[in-house]
C-alpha positions as CSV (number, residue, x, y, z in Angstrom):
1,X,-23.9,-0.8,-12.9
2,X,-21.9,-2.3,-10.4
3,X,-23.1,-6.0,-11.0
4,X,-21.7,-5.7,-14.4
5,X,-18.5,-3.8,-13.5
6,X,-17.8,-6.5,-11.4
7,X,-18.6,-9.1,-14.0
8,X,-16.2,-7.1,-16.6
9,X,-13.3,-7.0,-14.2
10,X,-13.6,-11.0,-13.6
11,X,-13.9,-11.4,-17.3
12,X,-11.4,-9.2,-17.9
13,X,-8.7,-11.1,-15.3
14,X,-10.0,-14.6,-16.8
15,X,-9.5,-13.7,-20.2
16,X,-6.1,-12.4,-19.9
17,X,-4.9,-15.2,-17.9
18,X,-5.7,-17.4,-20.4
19,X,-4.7,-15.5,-23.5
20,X,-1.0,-15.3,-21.6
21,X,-1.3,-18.5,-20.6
22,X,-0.1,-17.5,-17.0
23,X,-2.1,-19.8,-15.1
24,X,-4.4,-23.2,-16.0
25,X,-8.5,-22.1,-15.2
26,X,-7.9,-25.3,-12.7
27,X,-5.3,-23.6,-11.0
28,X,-7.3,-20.3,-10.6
29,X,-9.8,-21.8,-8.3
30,X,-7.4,-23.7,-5.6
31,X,-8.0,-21.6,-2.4
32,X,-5.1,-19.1,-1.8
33,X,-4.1,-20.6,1.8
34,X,-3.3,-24.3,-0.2
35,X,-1.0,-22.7,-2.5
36,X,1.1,-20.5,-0.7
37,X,0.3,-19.8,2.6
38,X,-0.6,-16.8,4.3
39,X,0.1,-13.4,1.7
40,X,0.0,-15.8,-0.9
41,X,-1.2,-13.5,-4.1
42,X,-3.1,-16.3,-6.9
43,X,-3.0,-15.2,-10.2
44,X,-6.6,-14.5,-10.0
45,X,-5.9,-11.8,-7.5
46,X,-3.4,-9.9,-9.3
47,X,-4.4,-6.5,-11.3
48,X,-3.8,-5.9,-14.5
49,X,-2.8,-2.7,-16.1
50,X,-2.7,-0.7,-19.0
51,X,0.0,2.2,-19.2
52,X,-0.9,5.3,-20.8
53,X,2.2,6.8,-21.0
54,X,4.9,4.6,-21.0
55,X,7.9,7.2,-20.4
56,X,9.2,9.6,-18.2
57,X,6.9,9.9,-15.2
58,X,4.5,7.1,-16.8
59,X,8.1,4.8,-16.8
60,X,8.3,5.5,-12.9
61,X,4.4,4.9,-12.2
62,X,4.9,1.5,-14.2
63,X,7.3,0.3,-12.3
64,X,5.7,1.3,-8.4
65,X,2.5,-0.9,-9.7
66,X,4.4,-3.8,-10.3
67,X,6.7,-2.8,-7.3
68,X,3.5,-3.4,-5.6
69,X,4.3,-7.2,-5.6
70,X,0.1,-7.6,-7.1
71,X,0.1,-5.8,-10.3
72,X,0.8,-7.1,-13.5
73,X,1.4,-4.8,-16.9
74,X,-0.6,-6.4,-19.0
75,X,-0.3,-3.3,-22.0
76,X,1.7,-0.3,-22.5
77,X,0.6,2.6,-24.6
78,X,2.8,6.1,-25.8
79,X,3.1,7.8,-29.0
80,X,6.7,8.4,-28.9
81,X,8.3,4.8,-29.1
82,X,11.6,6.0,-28.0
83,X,10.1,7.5,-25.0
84,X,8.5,4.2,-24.0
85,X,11.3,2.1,-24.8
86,X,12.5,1.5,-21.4
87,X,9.2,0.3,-20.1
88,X,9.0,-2.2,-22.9
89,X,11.9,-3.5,-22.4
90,X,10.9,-3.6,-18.6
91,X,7.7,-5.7,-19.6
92,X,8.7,-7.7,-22.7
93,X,5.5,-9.7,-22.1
94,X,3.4,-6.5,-22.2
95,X,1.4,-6.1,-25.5
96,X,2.3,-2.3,-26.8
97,X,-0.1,0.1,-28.6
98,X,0.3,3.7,-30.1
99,X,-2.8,5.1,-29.8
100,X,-5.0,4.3,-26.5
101,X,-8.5,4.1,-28.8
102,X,-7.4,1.0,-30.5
103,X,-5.8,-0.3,-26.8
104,X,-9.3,0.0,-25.3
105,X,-11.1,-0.9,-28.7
106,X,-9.3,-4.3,-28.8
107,X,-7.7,-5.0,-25.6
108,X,-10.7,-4.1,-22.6
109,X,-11.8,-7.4,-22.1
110,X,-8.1,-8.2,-21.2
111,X,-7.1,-5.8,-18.3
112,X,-8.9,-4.6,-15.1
113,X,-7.1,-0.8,-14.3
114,X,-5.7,1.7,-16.4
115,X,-3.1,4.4,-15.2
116,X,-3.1,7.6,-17.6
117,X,0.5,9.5,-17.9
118,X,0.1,11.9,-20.8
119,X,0.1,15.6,-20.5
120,X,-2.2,17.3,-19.0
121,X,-4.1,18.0,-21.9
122,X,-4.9,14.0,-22.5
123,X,-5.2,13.2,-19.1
124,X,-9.7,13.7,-18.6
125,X,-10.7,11.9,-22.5
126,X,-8.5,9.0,-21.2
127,X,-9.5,8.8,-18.2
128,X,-13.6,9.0,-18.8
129,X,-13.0,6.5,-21.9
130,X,-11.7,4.1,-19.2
131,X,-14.0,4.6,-16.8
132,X,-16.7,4.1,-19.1
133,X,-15.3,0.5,-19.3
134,X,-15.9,0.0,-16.4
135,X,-12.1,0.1,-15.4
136,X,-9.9,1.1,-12.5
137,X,-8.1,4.6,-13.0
138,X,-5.1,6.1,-11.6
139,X,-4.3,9.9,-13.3
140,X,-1.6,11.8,-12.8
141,X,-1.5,15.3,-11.6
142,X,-3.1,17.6,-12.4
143,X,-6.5,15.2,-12.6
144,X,-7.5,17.1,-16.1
145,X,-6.7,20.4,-18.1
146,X,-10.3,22.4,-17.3
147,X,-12.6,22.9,-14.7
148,X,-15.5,21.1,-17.1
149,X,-13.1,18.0,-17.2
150,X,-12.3,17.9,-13.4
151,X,-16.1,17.7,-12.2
152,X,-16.6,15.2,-15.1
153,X,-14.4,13.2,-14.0
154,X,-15.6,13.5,-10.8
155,X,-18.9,12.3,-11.4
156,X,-18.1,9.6,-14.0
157,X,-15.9,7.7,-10.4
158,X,-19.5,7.6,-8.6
159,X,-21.4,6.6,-11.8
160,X,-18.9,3.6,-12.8
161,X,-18.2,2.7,-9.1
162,X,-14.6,2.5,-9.8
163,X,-11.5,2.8,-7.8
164,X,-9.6,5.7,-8.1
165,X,-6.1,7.4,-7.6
166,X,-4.6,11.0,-8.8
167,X,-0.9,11.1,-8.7
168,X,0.2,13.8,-5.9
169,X,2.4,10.6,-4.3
170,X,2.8,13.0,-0.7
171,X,-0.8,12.7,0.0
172,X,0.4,9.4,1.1
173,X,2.5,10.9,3.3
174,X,3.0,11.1,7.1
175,X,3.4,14.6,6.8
176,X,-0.3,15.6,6.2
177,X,-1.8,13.3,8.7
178,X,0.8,14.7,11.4
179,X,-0.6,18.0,11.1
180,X,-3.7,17.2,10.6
181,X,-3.2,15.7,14.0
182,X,-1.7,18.6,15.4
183,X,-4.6,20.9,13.9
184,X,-7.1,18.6,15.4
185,X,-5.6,19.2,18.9
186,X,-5.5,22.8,18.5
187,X,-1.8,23.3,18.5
188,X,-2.3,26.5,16.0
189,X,-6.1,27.3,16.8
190,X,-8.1,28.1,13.4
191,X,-6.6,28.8,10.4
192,X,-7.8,31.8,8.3
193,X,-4.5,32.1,6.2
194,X,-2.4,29.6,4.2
195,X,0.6,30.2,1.6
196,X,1.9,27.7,-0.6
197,X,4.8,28.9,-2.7
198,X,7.5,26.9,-5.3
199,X,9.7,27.6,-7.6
200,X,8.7,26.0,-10.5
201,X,8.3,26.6,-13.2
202,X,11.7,24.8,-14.5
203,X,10.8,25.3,-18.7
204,X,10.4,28.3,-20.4
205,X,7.1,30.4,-19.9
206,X,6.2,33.9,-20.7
207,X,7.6,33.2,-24.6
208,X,6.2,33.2,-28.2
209,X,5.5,30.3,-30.2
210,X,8.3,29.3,-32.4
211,X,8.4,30.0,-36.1
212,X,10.7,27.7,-36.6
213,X,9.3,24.8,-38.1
214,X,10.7,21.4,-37.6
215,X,10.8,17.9,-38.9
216,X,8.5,15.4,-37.0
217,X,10.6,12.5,-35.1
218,X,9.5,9.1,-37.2
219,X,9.2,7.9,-34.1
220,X,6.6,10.0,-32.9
221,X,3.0,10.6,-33.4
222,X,2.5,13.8,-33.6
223,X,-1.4,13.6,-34.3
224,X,-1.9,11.8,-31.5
225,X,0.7,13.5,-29.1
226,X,-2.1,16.7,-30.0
227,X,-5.0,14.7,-29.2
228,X,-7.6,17.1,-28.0
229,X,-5.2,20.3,-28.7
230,X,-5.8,22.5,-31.8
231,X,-3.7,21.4,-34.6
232,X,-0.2,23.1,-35.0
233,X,3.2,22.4,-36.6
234,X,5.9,20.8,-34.7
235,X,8.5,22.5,-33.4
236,X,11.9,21.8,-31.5
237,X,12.1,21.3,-27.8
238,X,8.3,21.5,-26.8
239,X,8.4,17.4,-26.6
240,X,9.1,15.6,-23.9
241,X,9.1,18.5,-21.3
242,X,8.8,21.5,-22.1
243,X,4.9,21.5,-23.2
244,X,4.6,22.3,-19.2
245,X,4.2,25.7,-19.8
246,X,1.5,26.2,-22.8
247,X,-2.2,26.4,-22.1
248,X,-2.8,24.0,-25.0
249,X,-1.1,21.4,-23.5
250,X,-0.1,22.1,-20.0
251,X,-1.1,24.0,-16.7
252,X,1.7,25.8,-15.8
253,X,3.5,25.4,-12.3
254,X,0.0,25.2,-10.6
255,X,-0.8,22.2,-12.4
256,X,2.9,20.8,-12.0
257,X,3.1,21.4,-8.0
258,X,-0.3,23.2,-6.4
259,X,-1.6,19.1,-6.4
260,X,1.3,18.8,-4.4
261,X,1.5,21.8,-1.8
262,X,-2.3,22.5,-1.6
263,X,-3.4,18.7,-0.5
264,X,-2.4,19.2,3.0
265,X,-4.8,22.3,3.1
266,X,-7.4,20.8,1.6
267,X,-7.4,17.8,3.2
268,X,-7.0,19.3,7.1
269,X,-9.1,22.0,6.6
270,X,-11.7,20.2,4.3
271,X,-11.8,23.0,1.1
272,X,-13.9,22.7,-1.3
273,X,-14.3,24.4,-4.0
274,X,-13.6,28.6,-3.9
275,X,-16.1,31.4,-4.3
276,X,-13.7,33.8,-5.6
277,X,-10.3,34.7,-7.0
278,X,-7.4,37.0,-8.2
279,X,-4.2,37.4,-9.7
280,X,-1.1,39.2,-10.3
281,X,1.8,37.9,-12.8
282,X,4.8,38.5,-14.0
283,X,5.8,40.4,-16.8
284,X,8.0,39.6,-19.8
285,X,9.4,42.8,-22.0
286,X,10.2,42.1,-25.3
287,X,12.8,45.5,-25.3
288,X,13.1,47.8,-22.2
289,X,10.0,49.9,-23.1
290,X,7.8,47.5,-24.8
291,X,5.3,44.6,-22.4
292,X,5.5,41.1,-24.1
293,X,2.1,39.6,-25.3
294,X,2.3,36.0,-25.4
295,X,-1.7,34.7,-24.3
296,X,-1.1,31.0,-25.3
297,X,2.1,30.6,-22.7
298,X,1.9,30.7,-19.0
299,X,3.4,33.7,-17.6
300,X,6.8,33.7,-15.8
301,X,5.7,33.8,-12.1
302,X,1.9,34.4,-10.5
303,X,0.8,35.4,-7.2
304,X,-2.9,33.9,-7.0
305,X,-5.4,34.3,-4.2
306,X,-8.7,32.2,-3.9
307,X,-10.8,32.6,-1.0
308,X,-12.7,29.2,0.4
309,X,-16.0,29.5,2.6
310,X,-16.6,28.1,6.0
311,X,-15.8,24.2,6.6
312,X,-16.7,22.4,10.0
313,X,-12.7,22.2,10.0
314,X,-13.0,26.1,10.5
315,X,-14.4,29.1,11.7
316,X,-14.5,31.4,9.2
317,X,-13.5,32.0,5.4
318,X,-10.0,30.7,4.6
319,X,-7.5,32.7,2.1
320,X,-5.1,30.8,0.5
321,X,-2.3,32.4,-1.5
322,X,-0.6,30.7,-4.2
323,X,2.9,31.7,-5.3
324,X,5.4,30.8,-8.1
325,X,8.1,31.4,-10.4
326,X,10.2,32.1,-6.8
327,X,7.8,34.2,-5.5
328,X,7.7,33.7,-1.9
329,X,5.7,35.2,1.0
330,X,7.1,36.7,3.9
331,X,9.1,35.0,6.1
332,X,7.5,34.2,9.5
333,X,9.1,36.2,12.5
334,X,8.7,33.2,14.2
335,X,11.7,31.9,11.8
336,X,15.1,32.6,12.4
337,X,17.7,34.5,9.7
338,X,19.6,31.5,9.0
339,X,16.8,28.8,9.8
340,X,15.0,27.5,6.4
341,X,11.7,28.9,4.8
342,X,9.6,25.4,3.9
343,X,12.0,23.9,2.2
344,X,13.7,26.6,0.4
345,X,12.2,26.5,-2.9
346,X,8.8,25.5,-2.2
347,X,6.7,24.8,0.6
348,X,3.5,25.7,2.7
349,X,2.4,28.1,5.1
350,X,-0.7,27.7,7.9
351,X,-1.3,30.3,9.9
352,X,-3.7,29.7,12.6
353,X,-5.0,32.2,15.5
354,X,-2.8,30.3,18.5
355,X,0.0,29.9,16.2
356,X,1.7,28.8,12.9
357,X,2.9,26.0,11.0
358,X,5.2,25.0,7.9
359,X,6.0,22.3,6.2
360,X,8.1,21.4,2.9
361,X,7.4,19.8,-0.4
362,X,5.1,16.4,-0.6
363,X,3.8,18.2,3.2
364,X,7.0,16.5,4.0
365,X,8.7,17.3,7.5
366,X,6.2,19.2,9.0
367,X,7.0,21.6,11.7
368,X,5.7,24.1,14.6
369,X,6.5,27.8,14.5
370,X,8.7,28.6,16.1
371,X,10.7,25.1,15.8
372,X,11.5,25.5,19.3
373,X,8.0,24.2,20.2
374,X,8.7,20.7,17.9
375,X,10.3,19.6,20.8
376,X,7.3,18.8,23.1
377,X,4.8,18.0,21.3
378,X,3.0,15.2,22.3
379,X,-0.7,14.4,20.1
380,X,-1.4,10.7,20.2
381,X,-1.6,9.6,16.4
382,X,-5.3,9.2,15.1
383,X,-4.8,8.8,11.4
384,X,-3.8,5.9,10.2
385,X,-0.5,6.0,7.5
386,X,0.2,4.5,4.8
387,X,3.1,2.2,4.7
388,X,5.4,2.9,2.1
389,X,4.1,6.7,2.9
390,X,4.6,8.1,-1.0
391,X,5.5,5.1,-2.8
392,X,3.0,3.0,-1.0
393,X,0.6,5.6,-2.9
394,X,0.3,2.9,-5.6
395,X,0.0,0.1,-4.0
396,X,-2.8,1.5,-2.1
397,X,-4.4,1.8,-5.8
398,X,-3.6,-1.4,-6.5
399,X,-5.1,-3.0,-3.4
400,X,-7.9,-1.0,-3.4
401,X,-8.6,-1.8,-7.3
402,X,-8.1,-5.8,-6.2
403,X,-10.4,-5.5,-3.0
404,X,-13.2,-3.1,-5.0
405,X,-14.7,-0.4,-5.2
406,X,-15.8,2.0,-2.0
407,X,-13.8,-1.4,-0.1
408,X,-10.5,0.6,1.4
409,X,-9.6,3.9,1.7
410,X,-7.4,5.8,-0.7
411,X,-5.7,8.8,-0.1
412,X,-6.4,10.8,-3.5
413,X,-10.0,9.8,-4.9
414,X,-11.5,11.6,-7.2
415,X,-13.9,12.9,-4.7
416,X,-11.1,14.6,-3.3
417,X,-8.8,15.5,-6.1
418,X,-11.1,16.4,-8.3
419,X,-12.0,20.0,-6.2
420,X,-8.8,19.9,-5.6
421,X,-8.2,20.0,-8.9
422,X,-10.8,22.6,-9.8
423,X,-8.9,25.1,-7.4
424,X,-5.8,25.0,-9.2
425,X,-7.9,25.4,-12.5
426,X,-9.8,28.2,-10.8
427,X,-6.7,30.0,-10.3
428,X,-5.3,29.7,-13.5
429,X,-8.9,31.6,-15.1
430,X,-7.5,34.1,-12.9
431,X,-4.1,33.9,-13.8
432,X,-5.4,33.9,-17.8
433,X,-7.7,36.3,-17.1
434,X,-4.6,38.9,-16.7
435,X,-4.0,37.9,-20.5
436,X,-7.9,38.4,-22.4
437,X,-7.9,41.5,-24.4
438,X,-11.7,43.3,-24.4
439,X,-11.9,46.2,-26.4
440,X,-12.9,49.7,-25.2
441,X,-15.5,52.0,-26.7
442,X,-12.6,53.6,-28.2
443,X,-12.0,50.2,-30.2
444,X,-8.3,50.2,-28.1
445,X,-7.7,46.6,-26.2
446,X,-7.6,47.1,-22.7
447,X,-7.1,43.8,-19.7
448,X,-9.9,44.3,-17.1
449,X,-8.9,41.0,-15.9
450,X,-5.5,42.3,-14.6
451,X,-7.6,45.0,-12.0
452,X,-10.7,42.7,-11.0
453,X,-11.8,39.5,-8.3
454,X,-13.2,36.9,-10.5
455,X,-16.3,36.1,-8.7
456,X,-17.4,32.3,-9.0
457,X,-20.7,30.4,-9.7
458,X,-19.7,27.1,-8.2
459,X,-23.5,25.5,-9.3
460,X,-23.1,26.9,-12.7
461,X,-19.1,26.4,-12.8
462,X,-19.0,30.1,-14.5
463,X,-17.2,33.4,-13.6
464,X,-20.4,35.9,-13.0
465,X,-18.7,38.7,-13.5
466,X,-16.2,38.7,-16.7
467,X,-17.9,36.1,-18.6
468,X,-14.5,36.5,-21.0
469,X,-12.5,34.4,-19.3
470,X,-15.2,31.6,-19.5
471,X,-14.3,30.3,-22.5
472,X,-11.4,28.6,-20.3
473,X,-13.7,26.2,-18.4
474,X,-14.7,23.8,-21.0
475,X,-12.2,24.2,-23.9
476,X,-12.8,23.3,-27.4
477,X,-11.7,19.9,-28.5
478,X,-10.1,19.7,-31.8
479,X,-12.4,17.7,-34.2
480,X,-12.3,14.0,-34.0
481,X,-11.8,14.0,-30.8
């Protein structure tokens, strides 16, 4: 499989550089140093990418490949043409697609990486349909929208032997190789307790569907903005943001920031995947005596714990607590009144048995507890960064796409994200396990979920012991797709 992959990506570089006429075949095979000297980048040499996702964040990601000064956008791809309208002006010469079926159907012989920056909810079928190509991938946070999707995914990198890249930017960061440092050397001892907190989310959760039925923009797909989801009406307002915060479609503020705060974790301590977790949320009332019920939108705020087993970066099980919707854990007495908690609205917490340790969002500006102790620290750097730190995120993709698989070292492969990934996921059964109805012998609906530890069958990915909330690991798709 790798023979051919590599045969594809050639064919797929020649073929484009012809169709575009960007470079004559004769050109192509002059050695780099006669053309330009040292750094030189030959056409041949340059990736090309297809944008799924053209707007918003997929706008931003766009433009850092290129930035990259050895990526080319060869095709862009959204269903809201408005949306994408700045990347195509951007890339006049890219060739533009609605739906990402026909992109691959016609267009895979003519591009050699594919970046994926849909909601949530599109983010795995993309992403596997690329990979099955044989092509590059780089996926936005969170990797996928279920636990089934994340190991998929997971697996399918290994079995295409492709490059790959989730978005969480800061794991590109200084910050997270600093502490890993500083962890290394002992500074806090071993951790047994980490808080990662943020006050997201920024849309509305914790509401009811709207009744309100609205006109589809003509400039939008609708169809295909649902993809996988189950079929529903459009309404006002849910497009371009605000989708965040329903299960169909989104994965609430864990999906939006947990990739984000939990990496450092991860990363230094080496988690996995959890063996069990619990949940508390927030409650919206629909009068002052009356508990909302609204199962198919995230709640308003969550306080989620998952406990991880023994890594050989530990000594023991480590609890990590997961807060949001400005929930925040108690302030260290190591900090000051007047000195700042993380970095106000989110950050993370390690606590260690010699000592503790914050740092803010992105694991940006990391810092001893208490900061009097930043002062003297002096651990030799091991790790080597990543110039650019989070913007040089992409360009690591793109030079490890260029150079080939299992060739450089990437700071969020799927190897990695992907359990990352599955954590956040986990949480969320937890967090929707609060909302499953079961009825009593009494034939009254009752929420065991709210009282109980969801125990997890990591083998068998499948909660042992309140099999209703399995239904959430491996959704439904809607037929057709």
């Amino acid at each position: 499989m790798e023979e051919t992959n590599k045969n594809q990506e050639t064919s797929s570089r020649r073929s484009f550089l012809k169709t575009t006429a960007i470079a004559a075949s004769a050109f192509m095979i002059v050695p780099r140093h006669v053309l330009g000297g040292p750094g030189f980048i030959a056409p041949s040499d340059r990736l090309i990418i297809a944008g799924i996702g053209a707007g918003g964040k997929g706008q931003s990601d766009i433009a850092n490949f290129y930035k990259s000064g050895k990526a080319d956008i060869g095709f862009l791809c959204d269903v809201h043409d408005s949306r994408a309208a700045a990347s195509v002006k951007a890339f006049p010469k890219a060739k533009y697609y609605r739906d990402y079926r026909e992109l691959f159907d016609k267009e895979h012989k003519n591009f050699d990486a594919v970046s994926v920056s849909t909601p949530d909810h599109s983010h795995a079928i993309i992403a596997l349909g690329a990979m099955q190509l044989g092509k590059h991938v780089y996926v936005q946070k969170p990797l996928a929208h279920d636990i089934h999707e994340a190991r998929a995914l997971t697996a399918a990198a290994q079995k295409y032997k492709v490059v790959t890249q989730m978005g969480n930017q800061g794991a590109s960061n200084d910050g997270p190789r600093q502490m890993k440092e500083w962890y290394d050397a002992g500074l806090i001892g071993d951790v047994h307790t980490v808080y990662a907190w943020t006050d997201r989310p920024v849309w509305p959760q914790g509401i009811p569907w709207s009744a309100n039925k609205a006109e589809v923009p003509k400039d939008l797909d609708w169809d295909l903005w649902l993809g996988t989801a189950p079929y529903k009406d459009y309404v006002n307002k849910l497009v371009p943001f605000n989708w965040r915060g329903w299960w169909d479609y989104g994965t609430g503020a864990l999906g939006d920031m947990g990739c984000h705060l939990l990496e450092a974790p991860f990363s230094m301590l080496n988690l996995k995947y959890a063996t069990e977790v619990q949940a508390s949320v927030g409650s919206v009332y629909v009068d002052e005596f009356k508990r909302g019920y609204f199962p198919d939108s995230c709640p308003p705020s969550s306080h989620v714990t998952l406990k991880f087993p023994k890594t050989n970066k530990t000594k023991g099980d480590v609890v990590v607590h997961w807060m949001d919707g400005g929930i925040q854990p108690e302030r260290p007495e190591e900090l000051e009144a007047n000195e700042v908690f993380g970095d106000g609205g989110n950050g993370t917490l390690f606590i260690g048995t010699k000592g503790k340790m914050m740092a803010s969002t992105y694991s940006a500006d990391p810092r001893l507890l208490p900061l009097s102790k930043n002062k003297d620290i002096k651990v030799p750097a091991k790790f080597a960064r990543v110039p650019g730190g989070a913007e040089g995120h992409y360009a690591q993709w793109v030079e490890g796409c260029i150079a080939g698989y299992g060739k450089k070292e990437l700071s969020s492969p799927f190897d990695i994200a992907g359990p990352l990934t599955e954590a956040l996921l986990m949480a969320n059964l937890a967090i929707r396990g609060t909302d499953v109805q079961v009825k009593n012998d009494k034939g009254r609906a009752t929420y065991p979920g709210r009282d109980i530890k969801l125990l997890w069958d990591n083998n068998n990915m499948k909660v042992t012991n309140f099999d209703a909330v399995n239904q959430f690991v491996k959704r439904d798709y809607r037929k057709g797709w």
